[in-house]
C-alpha positions in Angstrom: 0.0 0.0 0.0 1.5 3.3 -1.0 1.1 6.0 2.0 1.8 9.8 1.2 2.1 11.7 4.7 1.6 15.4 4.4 3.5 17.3 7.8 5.3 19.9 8.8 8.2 18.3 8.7 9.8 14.7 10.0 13.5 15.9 7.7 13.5 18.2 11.4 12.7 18.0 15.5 13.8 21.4 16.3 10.8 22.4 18.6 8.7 19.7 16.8 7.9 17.1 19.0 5.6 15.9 16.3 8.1 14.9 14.4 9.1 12.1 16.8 6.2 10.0 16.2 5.8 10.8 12.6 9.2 9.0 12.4 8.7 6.3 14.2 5.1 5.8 12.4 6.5 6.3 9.0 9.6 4.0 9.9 7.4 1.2 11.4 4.8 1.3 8.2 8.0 1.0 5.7 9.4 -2.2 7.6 5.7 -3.7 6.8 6.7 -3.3 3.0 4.6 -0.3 2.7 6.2 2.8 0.7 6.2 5.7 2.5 6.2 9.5 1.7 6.2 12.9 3.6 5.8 15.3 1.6 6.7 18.8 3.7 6.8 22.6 2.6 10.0 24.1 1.5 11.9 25.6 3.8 9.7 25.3 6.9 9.7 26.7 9.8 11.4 24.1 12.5 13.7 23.4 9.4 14.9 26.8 9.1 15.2 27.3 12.8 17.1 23.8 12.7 20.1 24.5 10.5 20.5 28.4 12.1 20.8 26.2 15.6 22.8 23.1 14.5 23.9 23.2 11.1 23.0 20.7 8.5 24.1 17.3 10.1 20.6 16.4 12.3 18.6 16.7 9.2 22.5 14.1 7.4 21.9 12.4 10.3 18.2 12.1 9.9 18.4 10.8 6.4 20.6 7.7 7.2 18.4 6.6 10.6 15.8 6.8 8.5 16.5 5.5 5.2 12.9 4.1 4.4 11.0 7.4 4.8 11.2 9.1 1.0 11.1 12.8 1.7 9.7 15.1 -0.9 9.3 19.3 -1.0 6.7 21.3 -2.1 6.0 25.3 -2.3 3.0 27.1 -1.5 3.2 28.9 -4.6 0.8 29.0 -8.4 2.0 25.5 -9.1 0.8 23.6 -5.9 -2.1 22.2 -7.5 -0.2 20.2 -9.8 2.6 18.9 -7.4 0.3 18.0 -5.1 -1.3 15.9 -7.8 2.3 14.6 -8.4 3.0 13.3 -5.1 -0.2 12.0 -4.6 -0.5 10.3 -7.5 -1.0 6.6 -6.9 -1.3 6.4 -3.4 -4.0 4.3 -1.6 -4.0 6.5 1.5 -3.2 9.9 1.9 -2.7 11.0 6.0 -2.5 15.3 6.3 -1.1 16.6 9.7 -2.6 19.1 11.7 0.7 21.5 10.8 -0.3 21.7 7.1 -0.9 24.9 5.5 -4.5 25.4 5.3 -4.2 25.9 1.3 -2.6 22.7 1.3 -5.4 20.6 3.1 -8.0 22.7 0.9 -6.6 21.4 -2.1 -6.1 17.9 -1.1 -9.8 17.7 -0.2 -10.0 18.9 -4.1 -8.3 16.3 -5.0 -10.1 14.0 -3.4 -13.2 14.8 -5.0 -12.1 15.0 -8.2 -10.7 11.3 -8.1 -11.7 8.4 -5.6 -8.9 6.3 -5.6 -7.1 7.0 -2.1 -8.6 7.7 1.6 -7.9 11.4 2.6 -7.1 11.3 6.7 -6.5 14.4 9.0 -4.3 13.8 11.4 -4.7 16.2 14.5 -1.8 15.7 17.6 -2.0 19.3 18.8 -4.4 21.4 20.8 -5.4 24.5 18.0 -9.0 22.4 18.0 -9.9 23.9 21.1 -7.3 26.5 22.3 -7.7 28.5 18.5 -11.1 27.2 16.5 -10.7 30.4 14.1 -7.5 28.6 13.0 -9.2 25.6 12.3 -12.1 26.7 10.8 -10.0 27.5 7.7 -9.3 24.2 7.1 -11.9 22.3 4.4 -11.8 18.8 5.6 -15.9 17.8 4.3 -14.6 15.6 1.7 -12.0 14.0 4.1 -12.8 10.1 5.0 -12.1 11.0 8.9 -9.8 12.2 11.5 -6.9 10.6 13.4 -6.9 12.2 17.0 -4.3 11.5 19.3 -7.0 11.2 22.7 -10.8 10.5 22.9 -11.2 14.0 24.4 -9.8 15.6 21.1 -11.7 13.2 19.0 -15.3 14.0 20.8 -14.2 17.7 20.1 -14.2 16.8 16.5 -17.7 15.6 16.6 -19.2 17.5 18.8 -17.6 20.7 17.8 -16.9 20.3 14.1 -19.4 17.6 12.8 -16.6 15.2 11.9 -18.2 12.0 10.9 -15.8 9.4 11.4 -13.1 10.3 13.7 -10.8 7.5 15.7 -8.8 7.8 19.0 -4.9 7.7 17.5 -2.5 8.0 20.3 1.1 9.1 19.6 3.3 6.4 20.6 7.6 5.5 21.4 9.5 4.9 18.7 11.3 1.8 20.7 13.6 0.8 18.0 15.5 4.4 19.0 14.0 4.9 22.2 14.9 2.0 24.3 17.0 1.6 27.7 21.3 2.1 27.0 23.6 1.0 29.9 25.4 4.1 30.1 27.0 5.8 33.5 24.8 8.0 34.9 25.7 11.9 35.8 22.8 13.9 35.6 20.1 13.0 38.5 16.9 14.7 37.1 16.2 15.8 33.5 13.7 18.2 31.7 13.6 17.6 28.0 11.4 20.4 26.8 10.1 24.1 25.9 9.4 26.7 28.8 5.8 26.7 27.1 5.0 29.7 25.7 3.4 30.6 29.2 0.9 27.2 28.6 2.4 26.0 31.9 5.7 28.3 33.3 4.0 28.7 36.8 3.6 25.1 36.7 7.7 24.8 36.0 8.5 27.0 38.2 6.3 25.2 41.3 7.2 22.1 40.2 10.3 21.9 38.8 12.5 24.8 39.8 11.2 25.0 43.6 12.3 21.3 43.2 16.1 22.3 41.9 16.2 24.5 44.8 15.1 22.1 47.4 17.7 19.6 46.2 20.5 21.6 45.7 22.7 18.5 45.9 21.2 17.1 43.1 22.1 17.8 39.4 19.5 19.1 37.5 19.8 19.5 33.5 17.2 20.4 30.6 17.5 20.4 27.1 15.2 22.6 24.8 14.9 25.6 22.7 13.2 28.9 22.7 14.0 29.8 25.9 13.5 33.2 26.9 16.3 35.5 28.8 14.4 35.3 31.7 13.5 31.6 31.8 17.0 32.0 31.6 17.9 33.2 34.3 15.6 31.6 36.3 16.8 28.4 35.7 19.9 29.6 36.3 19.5 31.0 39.9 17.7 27.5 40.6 20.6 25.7 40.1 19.3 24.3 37.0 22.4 23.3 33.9 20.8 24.2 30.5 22.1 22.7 27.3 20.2 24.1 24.5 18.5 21.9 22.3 19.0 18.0 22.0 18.3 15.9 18.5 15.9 13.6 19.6 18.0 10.9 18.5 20.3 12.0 21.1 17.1 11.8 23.8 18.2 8.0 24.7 21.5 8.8 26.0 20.5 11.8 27.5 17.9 9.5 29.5 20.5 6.9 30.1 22.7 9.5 32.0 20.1 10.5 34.2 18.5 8.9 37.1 14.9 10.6 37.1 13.0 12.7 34.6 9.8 14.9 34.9 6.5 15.7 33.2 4.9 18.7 33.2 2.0 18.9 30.9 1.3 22.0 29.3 -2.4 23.2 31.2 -4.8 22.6 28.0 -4.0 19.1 28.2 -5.1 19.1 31.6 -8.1 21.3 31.7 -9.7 21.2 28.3 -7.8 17.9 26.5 -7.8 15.5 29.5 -6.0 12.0 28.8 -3.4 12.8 26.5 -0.3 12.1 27.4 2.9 14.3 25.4 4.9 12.2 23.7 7.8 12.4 26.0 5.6 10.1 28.6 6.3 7.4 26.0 9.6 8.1 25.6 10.6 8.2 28.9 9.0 5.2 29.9 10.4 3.5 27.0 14.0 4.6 28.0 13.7 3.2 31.5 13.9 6.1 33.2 11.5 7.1 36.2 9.5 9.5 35.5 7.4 11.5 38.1 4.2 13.8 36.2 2.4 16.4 38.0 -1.3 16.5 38.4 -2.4 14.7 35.0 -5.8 12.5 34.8 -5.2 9.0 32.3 -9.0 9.3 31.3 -8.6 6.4 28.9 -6.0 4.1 31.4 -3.5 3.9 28.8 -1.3 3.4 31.6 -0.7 1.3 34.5 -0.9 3.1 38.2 2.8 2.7 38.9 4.2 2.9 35.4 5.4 6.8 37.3 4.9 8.5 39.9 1.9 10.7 40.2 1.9 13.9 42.3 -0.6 16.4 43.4 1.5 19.3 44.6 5.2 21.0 44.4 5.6 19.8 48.0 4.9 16.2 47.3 7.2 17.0 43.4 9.8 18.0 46.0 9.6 14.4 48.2 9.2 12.0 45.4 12.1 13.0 43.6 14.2 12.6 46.9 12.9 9.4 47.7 13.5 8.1 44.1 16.9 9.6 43.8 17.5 8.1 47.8 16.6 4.7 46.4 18.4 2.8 43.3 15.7 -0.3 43.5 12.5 2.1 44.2 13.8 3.7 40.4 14.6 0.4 38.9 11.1 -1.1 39.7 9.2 1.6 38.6 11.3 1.5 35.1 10.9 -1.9 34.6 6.9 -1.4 34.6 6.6 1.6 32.8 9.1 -0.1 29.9 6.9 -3.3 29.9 3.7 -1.3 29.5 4.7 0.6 26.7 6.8 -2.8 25.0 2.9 -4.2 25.2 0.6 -1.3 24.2 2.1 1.9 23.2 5.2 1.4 20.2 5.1 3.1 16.7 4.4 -0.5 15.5 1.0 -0.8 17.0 0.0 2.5 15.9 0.9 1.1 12.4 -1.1 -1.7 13.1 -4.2 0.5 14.2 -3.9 2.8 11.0 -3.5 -0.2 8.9 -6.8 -1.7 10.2 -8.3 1.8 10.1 -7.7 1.6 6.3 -8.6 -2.0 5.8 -12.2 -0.3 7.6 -12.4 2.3 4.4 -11.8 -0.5 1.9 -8.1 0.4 1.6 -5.9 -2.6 2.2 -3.6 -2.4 -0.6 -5.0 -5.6 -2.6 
């Protein structure tokens, strides 16, 4: 079955989280014997922002970790009607991510009027469907066969909210072929892999997570992100708190690996509005081996196990939790063990394939 991926971008991670799964997805669906595209915009954003940062050699490193995923460009220019007819052209399935220009997903749903030999799929792993509707709303996606939506809260939103008629609950997932445990020494004792948040959840990191750093001054705290403000800073800074700019997430495992505990801080929408989605970095860590302690996060749809990580309800308890787990070597080891065998059974880029796979085999797509 030939599957043409429209997103943002999976070539580059920089501030793109999506692009983790995407990878994984695209990688697991090529080792079926499926061809896979992903077709992204020329010179997009997190691309851009990627080679300004680090040069050319994630996106040279990229290409030979990922040597199944066939990468094509487009512009958003007079001829995008015909090279979207190009790429598209003999694919059984077509799968459009949430971060596609709006002209882009109008003009696929053209296209799939005007022939009816693929499935059209939006692909939504992103809050915009309730935190900006206007956004949205610009997007024509009537002749689309359905909507992938990575939590049943987001996929009720599309059908209460938008009239979607077919929509199906399409978690992100770990990519355990890179993420997976390393026997490495460990240096760092807790790690934040992540953005400040774009004020989504910086009291949240500063309660949480930096009260922590300076209630554990003897521990060795370390994050890794981008677009960090001067004053994030310097407030990670006077917390104690070793910042080290943005990480490949290729490099994530190691990073992991070197640590002895890691945090999660969900951004508020996912707790409030989108409840049960997990980021993507929940998988990850879990499928890394590394504790993990969340703050206050509700698993609506159990996709976890209770001690797969460490729930807490306040900074205070944040604070005792991590000193406990860094106190004890077999407390961390135990709770690794069971988040890793959870996600080993339920949550790898290979059962997503599965699910999508079975989704298509639903719409009369199964490449026969």
């Amino acid at each position: 079955m030939k599957l043409v991926f429209f997103t943002h971008s999976v070539a580059s991670d920089w501030n793109h989280g999506n692009a983790h799964f995407l990878r994984g997805l695209l990688d697991a669906l090529a080792r079926k014997g499926h061809p896979v595209t992903s077709a992204e915009p020329v010179a997009g954003w997190s691309l851009t922002n990627l080679v300004e940062d680090a040069g050319a050699a994630p996106v040279v490193r990229f290409a030979r970790e990922f040597p199944r995923i066939d990468v094509v460009n487009y512009h958003v220019d007079k001829d995008l009607p015909d090279r979207i007819r190009e790429i598209t052209a003999g694919a059984d399935a077509v799968v459009v991510h949430e971060w596609t220009d709006p002209a882009v997903v109008g003009l696929l749903a053209l296209e799939r009027i005007r022939r009816d030999d693929f499935v059209l799929l939006f692909h939504d792993t992103h809050h915009r469907a309730v935190s900006a509707p206007g956004a949205m709303a610009a997007f024509n996606l009537g002749p689309y066969d359905g909507v992938l939506a990575f939590g049943d809260s987001l996929r009720e939103v599309y059908e209460r909210r938008y009239g979607v008629q077919r929509a199906w609950t399409f978690h992100e997932a770990a990519d355990t072929d890179r993420f997976r445990p390393l026997d490495l020494e460990q240096r760092d004792d807790v790690i934040w892999i992540g953005n400040w948040g774009d004020e989504e959840r910086s009291d949240e990191l500063r309660t949480y997570w930096l009260d922590s750093a300076m209630a554990h001054p003897h521990l060795r705290f370390v994050a890794y992100g981008a677009r960090y403000p001067e004053d994030a800073l310097e407030e990670l800074e006077a917390a104690g708190v070793d910042f080290r700019g943005w990480a490949p997430s290729l490099d994530v495992p190691e990073l992991f690996a070197r640590s002895r505990i890691t945090l999660h801080i969900p951004r508020r929408l996912y707790v409030e509005d989108l409840p049960g989605i997990p980021t993507i970095r929940v998988f990850e860590a879990l499928a890394c081996g590394i504790p993990l302690v969340s703050t206050p996060w509700k698993d609506t749809e159990s996709l976890f196990r209770d001690d797969d990580f460490a729930l807490v309800d306040s900074p205070a308890e944040m604070r005792r939790v991590i000193g406990r787990l860094y106190a004890d070597p077999d407390v961390r080891a135990g709770q690794a063990e069971r988040g890793l065998e959870t996600i080993r059974a339920r949550h790898t880029c290979r059962h997503r394939a599965d699910q999508l796979l079975e989704i298509l085999a639903g719409l009369g797509h199964d490449g026969s």
